[in-house]
N, C-alpha and C positions, 0 to 999 in steps of 0.2 A: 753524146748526141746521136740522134739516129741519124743511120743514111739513107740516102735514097736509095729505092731498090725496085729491079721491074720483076716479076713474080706470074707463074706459072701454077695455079692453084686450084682445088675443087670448088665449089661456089658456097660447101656446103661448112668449111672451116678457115680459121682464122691464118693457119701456115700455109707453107707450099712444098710443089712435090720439084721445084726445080728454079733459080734464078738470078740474077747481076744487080751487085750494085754501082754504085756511083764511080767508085772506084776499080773497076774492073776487074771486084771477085765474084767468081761464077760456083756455084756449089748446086748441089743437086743430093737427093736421098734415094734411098729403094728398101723395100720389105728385107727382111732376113729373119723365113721361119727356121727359129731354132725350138730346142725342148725347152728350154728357159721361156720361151714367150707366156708360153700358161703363170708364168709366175706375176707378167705384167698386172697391175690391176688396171678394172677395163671399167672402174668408177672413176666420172672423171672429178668428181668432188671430190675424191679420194686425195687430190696430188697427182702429180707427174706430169709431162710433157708429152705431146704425141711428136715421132719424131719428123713433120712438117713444120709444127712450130719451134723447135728445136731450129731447124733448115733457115725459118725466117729471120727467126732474133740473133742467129750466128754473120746470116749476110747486113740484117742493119746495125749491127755494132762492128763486124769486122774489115779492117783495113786493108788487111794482107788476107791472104790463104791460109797463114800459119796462124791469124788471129782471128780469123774466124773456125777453125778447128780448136782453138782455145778458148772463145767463148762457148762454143757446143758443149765440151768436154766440163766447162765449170759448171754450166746449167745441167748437164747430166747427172755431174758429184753432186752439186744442191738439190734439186728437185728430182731427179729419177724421169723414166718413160714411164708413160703409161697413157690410159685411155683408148675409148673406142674409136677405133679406124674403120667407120662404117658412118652413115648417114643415118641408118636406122641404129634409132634409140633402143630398138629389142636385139639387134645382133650384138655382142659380145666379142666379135674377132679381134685380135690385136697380134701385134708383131712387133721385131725390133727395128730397127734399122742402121744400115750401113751407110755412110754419107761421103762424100767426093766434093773437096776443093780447091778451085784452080787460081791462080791470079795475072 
């Protein structure tokens, strides 16, 4: 089931960059340019996750802290990151990211 969850997010995608849910796990992401980012693919038809929605589906499935870093980590191994981390359809940036959860 999902949880409820309050969320901190762009207007302009489905994840978030910070938020709590029901059960009072708090997790939060942030950019991390590394050399590997260029390997990300930045179609999002392609597959992958960007990693806000990563952020979101970790806090409404996870119960603990330790299971919401356990759903991230299974949605990583399945689907990978990837996608544009931009609003604009012509920009192409993307990044990894580092994620933080507390309970």
């Amino acid at each position: 089931s999902t949880l409820g969850v309050i969320l901190s997010r762009p207007a302009w995608l489905w994840g978030c960059e910070m938020g709590a849910n029901e059960h009072g796990v708090v997790g939060g992401n942030e950019a991390v340019s590394t050399l590997l980012s260029s390997e990300l693919d930045t179609d999002v038809a392609a597959g992958g996750l960007l990693g806000m929605d990563l952020l979101r589906l970790a806090l409404e499935r996870g119960h603990t802290a330790r299971e919401a870093m356990e759903v991230c980590i299974d949605l990583l191994e399945t689907y990978g990151q990837g996608g544009r981390c931009s609003e604009d359809p012509n920009d192409n940036w993307t990044y990894e990211n580092g994620f933080l959860f507390a309970d």
